[in-house]
C-alpha atoms as one frame of an Amber mdcrd trajectory, in Angstrom:
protein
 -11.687  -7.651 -36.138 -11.609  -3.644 -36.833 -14.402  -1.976 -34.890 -15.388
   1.550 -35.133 -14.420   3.161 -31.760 -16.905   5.573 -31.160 -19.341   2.780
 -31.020 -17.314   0.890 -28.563 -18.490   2.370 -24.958 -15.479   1.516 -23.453
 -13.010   3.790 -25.239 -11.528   7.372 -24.411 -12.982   8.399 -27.939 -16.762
   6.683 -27.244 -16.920   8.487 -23.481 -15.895  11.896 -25.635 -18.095  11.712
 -27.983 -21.644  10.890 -25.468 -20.415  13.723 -23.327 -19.106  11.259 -20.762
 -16.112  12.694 -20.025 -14.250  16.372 -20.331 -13.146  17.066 -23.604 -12.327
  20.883 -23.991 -10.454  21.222 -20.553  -7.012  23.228 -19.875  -5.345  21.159
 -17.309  -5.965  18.026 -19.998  -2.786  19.997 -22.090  -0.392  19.492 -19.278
  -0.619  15.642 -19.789   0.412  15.961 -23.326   3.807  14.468 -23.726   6.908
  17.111 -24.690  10.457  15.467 -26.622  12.175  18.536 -25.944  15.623  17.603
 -23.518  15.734  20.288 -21.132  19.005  20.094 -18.424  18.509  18.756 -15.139
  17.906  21.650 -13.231  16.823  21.299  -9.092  14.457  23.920  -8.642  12.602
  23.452 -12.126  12.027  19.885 -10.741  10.494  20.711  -7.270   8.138  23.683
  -9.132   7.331  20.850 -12.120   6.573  18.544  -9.193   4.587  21.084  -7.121
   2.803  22.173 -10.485   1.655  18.594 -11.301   0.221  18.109  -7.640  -1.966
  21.372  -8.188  -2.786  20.857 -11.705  -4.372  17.047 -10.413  -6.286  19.147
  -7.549  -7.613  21.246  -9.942  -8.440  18.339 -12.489 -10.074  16.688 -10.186
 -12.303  18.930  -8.800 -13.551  20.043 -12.760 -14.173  16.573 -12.906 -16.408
  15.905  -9.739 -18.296  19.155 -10.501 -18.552  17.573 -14.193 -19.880  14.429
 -13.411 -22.258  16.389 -10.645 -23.764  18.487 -13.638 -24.212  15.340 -15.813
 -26.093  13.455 -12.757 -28.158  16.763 -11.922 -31.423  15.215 -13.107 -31.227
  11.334 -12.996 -32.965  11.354  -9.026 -36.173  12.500 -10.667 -36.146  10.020
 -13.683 -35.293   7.688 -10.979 -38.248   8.369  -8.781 -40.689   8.580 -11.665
 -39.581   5.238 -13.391 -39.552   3.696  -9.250 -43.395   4.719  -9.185 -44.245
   3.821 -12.740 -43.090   0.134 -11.755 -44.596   0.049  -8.675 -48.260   1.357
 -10.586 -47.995  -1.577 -13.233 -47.006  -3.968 -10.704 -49.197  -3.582  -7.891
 -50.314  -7.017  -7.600 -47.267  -8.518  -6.724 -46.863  -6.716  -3.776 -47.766
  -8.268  -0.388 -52.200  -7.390   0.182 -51.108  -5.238   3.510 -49.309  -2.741
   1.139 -51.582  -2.333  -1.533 -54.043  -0.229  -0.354 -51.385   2.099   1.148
 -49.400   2.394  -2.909 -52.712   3.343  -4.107 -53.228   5.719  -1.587 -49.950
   7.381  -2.390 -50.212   7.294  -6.109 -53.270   8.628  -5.886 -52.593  11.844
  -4.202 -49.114  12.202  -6.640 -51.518  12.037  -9.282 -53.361  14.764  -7.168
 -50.265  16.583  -6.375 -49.171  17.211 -10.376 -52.265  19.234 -11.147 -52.334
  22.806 -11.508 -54.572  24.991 -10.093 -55.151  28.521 -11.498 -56.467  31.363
  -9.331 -57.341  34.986 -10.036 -55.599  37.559  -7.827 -56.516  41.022  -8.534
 -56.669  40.643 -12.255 -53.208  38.856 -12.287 -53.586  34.973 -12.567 -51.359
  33.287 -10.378 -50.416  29.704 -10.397 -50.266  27.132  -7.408 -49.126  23.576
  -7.609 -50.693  21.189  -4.824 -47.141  19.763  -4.897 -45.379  22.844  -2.603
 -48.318  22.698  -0.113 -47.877  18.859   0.530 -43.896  19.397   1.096 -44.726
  22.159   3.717 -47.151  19.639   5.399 -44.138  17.021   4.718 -41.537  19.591
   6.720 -43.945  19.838   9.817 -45.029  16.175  10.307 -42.159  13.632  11.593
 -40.929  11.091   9.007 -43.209   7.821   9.548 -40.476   5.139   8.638 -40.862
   1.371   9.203 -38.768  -1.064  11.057 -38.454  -4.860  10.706 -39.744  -6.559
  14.488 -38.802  -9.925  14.404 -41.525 -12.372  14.686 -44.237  -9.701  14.317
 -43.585  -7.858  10.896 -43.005  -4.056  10.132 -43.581  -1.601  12.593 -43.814
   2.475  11.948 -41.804   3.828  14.138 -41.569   8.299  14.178 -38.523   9.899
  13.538 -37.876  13.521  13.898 -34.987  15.175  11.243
């Protein structure tokens, strides 16, 4: 069965075509195969050899920084679909937590808002956000540990 392969998310042409992969890149030429007999010659062989090492290091450090860029802002989506679910899903949680996932998606809601302030004619904006990371920075990390036989237990942990 013929199948169009850009549709196919598997192939070279498909990953091109998304932006999945590195399409305009110079060390992709080098791979490109040459039918031109050339003599055996000793030293062309140790600087092809050394060339191809160095051409991979390069290659694949394009690529890592590639993939980095394409990643950049999938931790926020991330976070925001996380606390979207946990919002429409608050009743399956255990009764202990709920009262604490309210509390905490109430002052996100809180935290979006934009306040606007008049400075000496100039008007200045401050988002609640930056003042609760400060606050964040100072306090220790509350994180929880599993006791066995009694449940979670907060312990504090300084960074």
């Amino acid at each position: 069965m013929k199948r169009n392969p850009r549709k196919l998310a598997w192939t070279k042409s498909f990953r091109r075509a998304h932006g999945k992969e590195m399409t305009v890149d110079s060390t992709l030429q080098f791979a490109q195969r040459r039918n031109i007999p050339v003599r055996y010659n000793r030293e062309l062989v140790a600087k092809t050899l050394s060339a191809m090492q160095r051409v991979s290091e390069i290659r694949a450090r394009r690529e890592r920084q590639f993939y980095q860029n394409r990643m950049r802002g999938n931790r926020a989506k991330q976070l925001e679909a996380d606390r979207k679910l946990v919002a429409e899903n608050q009743h399956l949680l255990p009764p202990q937590y709920r009262d604490q996932v309210e509390s905490v998606l109430e002052t996100r809601a809180e935290g979006q808002e934009v306040v606007g302030m008049e400075v000496e004619g100039e008007e200045v904006e401050v988002e609640r956000e930056e003042a609760q990371k400060q606050e964040q920075k100072v306090k220790a990390k509350r994180k929880q540990k599993l006791v066995r036989g009694q449940g979670v237990e907060e312990m504090d942990v300084d960074e």
